[in-house]
matplotlib code that plots the C-alpha trace (Angstrom):
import matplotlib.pyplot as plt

x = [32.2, 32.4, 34.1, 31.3, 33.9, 34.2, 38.2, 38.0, 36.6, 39.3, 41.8, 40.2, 40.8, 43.8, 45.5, 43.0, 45.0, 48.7, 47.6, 46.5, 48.7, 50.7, 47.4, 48.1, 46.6, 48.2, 46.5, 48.9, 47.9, 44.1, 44.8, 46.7, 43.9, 41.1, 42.8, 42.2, 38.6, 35.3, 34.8, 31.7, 33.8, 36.6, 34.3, 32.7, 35.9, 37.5, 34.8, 35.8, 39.3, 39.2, 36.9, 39.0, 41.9, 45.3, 44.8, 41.4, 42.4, 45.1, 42.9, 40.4, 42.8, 44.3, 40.6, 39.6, 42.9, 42.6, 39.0, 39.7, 42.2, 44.8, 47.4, 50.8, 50.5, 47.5, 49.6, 52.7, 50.0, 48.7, 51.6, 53.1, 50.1, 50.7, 53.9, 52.4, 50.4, 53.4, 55.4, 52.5, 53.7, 57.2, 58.3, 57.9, 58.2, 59.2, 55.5, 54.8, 57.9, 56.7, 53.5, 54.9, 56.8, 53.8, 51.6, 54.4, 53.8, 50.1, 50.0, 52.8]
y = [-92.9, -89.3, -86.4, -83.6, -81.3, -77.4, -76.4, -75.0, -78.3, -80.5, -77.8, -78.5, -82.4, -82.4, -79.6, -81.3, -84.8, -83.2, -81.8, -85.3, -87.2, -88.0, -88.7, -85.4, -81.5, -78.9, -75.8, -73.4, -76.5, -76.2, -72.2, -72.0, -73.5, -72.1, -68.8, -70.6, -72.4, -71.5, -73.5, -74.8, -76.8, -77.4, -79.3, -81.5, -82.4, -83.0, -85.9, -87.2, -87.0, -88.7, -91.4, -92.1, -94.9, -93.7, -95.1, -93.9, -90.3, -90.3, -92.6, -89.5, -87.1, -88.7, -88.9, -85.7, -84.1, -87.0, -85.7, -81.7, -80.9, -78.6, -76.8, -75.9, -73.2, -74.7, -77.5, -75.5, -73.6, -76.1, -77.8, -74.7, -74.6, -78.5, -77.2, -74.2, -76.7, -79.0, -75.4, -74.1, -75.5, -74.5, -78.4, -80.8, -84.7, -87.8, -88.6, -85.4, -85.0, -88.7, -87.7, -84.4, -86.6, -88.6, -85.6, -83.9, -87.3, -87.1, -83.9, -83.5]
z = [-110.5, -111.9, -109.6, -109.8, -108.2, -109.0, -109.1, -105.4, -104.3, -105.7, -104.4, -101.2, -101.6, -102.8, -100.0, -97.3, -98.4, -98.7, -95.0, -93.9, -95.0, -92.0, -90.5, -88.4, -89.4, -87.8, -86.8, -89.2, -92.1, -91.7, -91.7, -94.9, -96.5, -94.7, -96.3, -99.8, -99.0, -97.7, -94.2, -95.6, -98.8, -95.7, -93.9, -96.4, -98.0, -95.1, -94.2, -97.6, -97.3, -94.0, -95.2, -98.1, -97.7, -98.9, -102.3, -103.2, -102.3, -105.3, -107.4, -106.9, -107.6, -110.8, -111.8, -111.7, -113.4, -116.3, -116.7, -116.3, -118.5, -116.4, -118.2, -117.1, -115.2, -113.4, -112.3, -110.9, -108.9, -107.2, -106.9, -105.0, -102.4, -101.9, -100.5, -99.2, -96.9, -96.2, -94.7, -92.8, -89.4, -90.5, -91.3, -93.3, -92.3, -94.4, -94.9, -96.7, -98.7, -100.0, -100.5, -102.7, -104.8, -105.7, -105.9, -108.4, -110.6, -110.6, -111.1, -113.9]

ax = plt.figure().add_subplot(projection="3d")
ax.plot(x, y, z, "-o")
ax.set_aspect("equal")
plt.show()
């Protein structure tokens, strides 16, 4: 299966997922990346990321960074709004801090 995704799309999955993760989107989550993403990209992603079990969401994400070369800098960025989303409501839970640690692997 190949990702058609712009950049801002997988941005949008991959900050919708950090955000989900916990199973639980706070207001001050969806805002942050609302700030980032159009609502009409929010939405559709969103379905996706919800749809998506825990494992095909990172299977998705290593996918598209294995075909979309990223370099350096590109990956510190979005690993800062990864953790941009995780501080939104001001704290961040055991889930997410797991979920960073795999995203910093994935991501490099």
């Amino acid at each position: 299966m190949s990702l058609n995704w712009t950049k801002k799309e997988f941005l949008a999955y991959v900050l919708l997922y950090a955000a989900h993760c916990n199973h639980f989107e706070t207001k001050e989550e969806e805002h942050y990346i609302l700030s980032l993403i159009d609502e009409k990209t929010f939405h559709r992603i969103h379905t996706e990321v919800v749809v998506d079990s825990d494992e095909e969401n990172l299977n998705k994400i290593q996918q598209y960074l294995s075909e979309n070369k990223f370099n350096q800098n590109e990956k510190e960025v979005l690993l800062r709004e990864v953790k941009n989303v995780f501080f939104a409501d001001g704290s961040v839970d055991i889930i997410e801090k797991k979920v960073y640690g795999i995203l910093k692997k994935i991501i490099g």
